[in-house]
C-alpha positions as CSV (number, residue, x, y, z in Angstrom):
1,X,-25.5,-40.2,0.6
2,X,-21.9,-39.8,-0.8
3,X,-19.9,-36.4,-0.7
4,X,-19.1,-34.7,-3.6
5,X,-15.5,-35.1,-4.5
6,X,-15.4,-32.4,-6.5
7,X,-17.1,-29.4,-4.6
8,X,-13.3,-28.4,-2.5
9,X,-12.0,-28.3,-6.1
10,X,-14.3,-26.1,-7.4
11,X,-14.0,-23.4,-4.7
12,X,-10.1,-23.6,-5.1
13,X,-11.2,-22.7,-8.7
14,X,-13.5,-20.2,-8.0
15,X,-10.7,-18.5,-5.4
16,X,-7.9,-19.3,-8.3
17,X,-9.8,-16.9,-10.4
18,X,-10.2,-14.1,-7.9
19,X,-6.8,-12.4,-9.5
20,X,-6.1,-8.5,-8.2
21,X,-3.5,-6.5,-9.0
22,X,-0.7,-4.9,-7.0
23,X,2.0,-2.3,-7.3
24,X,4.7,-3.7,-5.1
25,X,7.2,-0.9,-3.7
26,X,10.2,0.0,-0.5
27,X,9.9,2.2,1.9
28,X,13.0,2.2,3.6
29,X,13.5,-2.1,4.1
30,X,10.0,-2.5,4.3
31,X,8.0,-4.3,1.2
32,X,4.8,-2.8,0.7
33,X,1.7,-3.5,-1.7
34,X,-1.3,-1.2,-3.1
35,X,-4.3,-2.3,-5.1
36,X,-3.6,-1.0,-8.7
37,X,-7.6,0.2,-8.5
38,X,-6.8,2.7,-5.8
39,X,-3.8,4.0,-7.7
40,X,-4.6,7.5,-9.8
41,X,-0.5,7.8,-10.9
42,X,3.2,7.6,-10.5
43,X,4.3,11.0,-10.5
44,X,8.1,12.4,-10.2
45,X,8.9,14.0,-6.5
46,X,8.7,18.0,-6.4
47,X,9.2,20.3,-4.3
48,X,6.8,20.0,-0.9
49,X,5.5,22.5,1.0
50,X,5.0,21.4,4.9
51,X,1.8,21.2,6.6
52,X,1.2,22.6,9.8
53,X,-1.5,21.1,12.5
54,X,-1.5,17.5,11.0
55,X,-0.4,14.4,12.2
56,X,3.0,13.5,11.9
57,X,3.0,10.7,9.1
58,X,1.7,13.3,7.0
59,X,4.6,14.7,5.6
60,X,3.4,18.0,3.4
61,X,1.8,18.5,-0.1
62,X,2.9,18.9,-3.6
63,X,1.0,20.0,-6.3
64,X,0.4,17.9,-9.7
65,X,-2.1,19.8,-12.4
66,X,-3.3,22.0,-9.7
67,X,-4.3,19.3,-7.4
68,X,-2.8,18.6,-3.5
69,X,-1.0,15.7,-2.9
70,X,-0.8,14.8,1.0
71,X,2.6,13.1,1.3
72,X,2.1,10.2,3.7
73,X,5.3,8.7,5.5
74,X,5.4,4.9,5.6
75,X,8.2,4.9,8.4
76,X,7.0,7.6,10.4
77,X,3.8,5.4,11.1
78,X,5.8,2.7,12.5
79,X,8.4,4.4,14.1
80,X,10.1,7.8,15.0
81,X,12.4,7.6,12.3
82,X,11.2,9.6,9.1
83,X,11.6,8.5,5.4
84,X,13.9,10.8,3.6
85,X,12.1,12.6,0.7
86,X,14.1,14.0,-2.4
87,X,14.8,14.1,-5.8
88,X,14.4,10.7,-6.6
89,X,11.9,9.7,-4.6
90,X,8.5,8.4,-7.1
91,X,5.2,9.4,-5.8
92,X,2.3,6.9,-5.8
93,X,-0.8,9.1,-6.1
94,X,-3.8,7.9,-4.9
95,X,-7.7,9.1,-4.2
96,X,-9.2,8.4,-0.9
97,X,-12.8,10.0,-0.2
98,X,-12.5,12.5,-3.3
99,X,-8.6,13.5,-2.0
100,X,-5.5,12.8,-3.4
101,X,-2.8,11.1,-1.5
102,X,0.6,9.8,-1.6
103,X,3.4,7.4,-0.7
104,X,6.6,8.3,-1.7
105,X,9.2,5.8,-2.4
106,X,13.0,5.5,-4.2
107,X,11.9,1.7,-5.8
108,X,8.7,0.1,-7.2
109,X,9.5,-3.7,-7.8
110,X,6.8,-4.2,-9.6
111,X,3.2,-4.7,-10.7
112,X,2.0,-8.0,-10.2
113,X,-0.8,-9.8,-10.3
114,X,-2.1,-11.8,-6.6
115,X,-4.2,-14.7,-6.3
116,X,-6.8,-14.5,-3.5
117,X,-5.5,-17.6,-2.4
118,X,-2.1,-16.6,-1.6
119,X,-3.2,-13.9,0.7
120,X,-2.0,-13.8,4.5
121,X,-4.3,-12.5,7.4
122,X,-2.1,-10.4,9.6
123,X,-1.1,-11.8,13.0
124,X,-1.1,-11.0,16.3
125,X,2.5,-10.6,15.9
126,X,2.2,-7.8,13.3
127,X,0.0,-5.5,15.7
128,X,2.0,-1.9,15.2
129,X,1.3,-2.4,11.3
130,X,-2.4,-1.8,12.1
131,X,-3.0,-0.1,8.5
132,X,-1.9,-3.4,6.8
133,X,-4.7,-5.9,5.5
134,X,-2.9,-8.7,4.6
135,X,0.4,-10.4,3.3
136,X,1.7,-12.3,0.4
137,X,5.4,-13.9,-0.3
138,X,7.5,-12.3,-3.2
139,X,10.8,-13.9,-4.0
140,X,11.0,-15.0,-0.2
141,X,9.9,-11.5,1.2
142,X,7.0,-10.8,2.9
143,X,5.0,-8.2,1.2
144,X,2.5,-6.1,3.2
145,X,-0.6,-5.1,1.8
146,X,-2.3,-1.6,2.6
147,X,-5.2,-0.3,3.6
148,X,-5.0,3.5,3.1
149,X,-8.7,3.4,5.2
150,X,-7.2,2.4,8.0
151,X,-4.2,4.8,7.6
152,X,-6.5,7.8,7.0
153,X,-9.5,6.8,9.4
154,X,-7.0,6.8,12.4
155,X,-5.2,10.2,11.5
């Protein structure tokens, strides 16, 4: 019985089509990536307010229309170093589990669109960044895609 030729081509196809979207942003040096689905809004910074008896990557709240936004510090899950928060800082808001989160940042590249196909798994080699799911390549920069689960599951 011969193979089919054409069944490999047809799950590249199938994978071609599996398109999501991403808002690709800097925390300090570091490229990051969120699913555009988990994304509520891009808000301005304001003033926080600090949070006592939470973990250290959580960085304080604002408030937006009455709602708590927990600030969550990219850097400060990585490292000892904290990422400065002011003025010019954008907020990505975010719901996780009927809350409202965010990452705060001073540049969003972009919003792009990401084939399933040029997705990464995460090495051995990238063990500290255990809240990232997988990586693609943007303009020869590795771009690490979040999983705000795993970030907020661990706390």
């Amino acid at each position: 019985m011969k193979k089919n030729p054409f069944k490999e081509l047809k799950k590249v196809i199938l994978l071609k089509e599996k398109i999501e979207y991403y808002v690709v942003f800097k925390a300090d040096e570091i490229t990051y990536a969120l699913k555009t689905d988990n994304i509520k809004e891009f808000i301005p910074a304001s003033e926080k307010k600090d949070l006592p008896n939470t973990p250290e990557f959580i960085v304080g709240v604002v408030t937006q229309n009455n709602q708590p936004i927990t600030l969550i510090d990219l850097n400060r899950l990585l490292s000892e170093k904290f990422q400065e928060y002011n003025k010019d800082n954008i907020i990505i808001n975010f719901e996780f589990e009927k809350k409202n989160y965010g990452f705060f940042t001073n540049k969003i590249i972009d919003v792009i669109p990401v084939e399933q196909m040029a997705l990464n798994d995460v090495g051995d080699e990238m063990q500290e960044f255990y809240f990232v799911e997988n990586t693609f390549s943007l303009e020869n920069e590795i771009v690490l895609i979040i999983n705000v689960e795993k970030i907020l599951k661990n706390k």
